[in-house]
N, C-alpha and C positions, 0 to 999 in steps of 0.2 A: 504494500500500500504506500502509494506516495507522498511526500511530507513537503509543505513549502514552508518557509522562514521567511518573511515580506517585511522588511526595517523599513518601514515605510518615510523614515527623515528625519527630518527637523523635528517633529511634533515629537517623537519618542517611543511610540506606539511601535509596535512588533506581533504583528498577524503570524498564528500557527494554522497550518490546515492541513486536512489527509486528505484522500481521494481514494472512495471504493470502488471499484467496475469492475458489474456481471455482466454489463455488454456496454459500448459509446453511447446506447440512447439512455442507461442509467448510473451516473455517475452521481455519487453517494458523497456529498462533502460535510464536513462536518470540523468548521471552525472556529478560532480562539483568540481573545484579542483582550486587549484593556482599554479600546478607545472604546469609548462608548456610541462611535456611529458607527462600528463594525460588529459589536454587541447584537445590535439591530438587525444587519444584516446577515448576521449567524444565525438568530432565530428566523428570519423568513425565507433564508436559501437552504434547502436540503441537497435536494437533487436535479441536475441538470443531464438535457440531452447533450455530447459533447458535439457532436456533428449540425446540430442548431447553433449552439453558443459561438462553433467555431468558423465553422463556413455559411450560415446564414447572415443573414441582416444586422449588421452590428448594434442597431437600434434596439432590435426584439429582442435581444438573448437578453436569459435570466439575469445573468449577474452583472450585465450592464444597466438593466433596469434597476435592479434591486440595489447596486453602488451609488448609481446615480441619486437614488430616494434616500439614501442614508446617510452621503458622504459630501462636507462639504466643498470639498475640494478638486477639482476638476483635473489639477496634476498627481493625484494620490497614485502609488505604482500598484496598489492592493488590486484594481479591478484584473488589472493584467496576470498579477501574479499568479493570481485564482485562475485565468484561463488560461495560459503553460499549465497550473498543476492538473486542470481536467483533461490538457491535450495530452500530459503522459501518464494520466490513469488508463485514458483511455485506448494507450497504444497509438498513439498517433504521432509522436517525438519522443526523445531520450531524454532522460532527466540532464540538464547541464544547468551549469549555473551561470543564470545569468546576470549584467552588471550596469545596475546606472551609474557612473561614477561624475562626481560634480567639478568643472577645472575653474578656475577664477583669471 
């Protein structure tokens, strides 16, 4: 089961999440946060189709709706994070790590 760690920045905040999948259309997440606008959306995202979230309409998919309703920041890297970790529950990529890094 796959594990993401998402530092999300400045704010402080560090998103835990797993990914269960019995097939792409049901991908089982189930995550952990101390901000309180990802609280929120831990309790309203379970489970997502990954082949919606990831090649459909980036508008419709779950967890872009559901970040969007919760989160107020529009550069937050959490929405993404969550969809690499559905893309390598679901066999669709290899786990690698990836890296925002900030240069001044």
């Amino acid at each position: 089961m796959p594990t993401a760690i998402i530092r999300s920045g400045i704010c402080g905040f560090t998103v835990r999440a797993t990914a269960d999948c019995e097939d792409p259309a049901h991908v089982a997440l189930q995550i952990e946060d101390d901000c309180p606008n990802y609280r929120k959306v831990a309790e309203a995202l379970h489970e997502v189709d990954a082949f919606h979230e990831l090649f459909g309409d980036r508008s419709e998919g779950q967890i872009w709706k559901v970040c969007a309703r919760h989160s107020p920041h529009a550069s937050c890297p959490v929405p993404v994070g969550l969809l690499k970790l559905v893309e390598v529950a679901a066999g669709l990529a290899w786990m690698h790590r990836p890296d925002i890094a900030e240069r001044a």
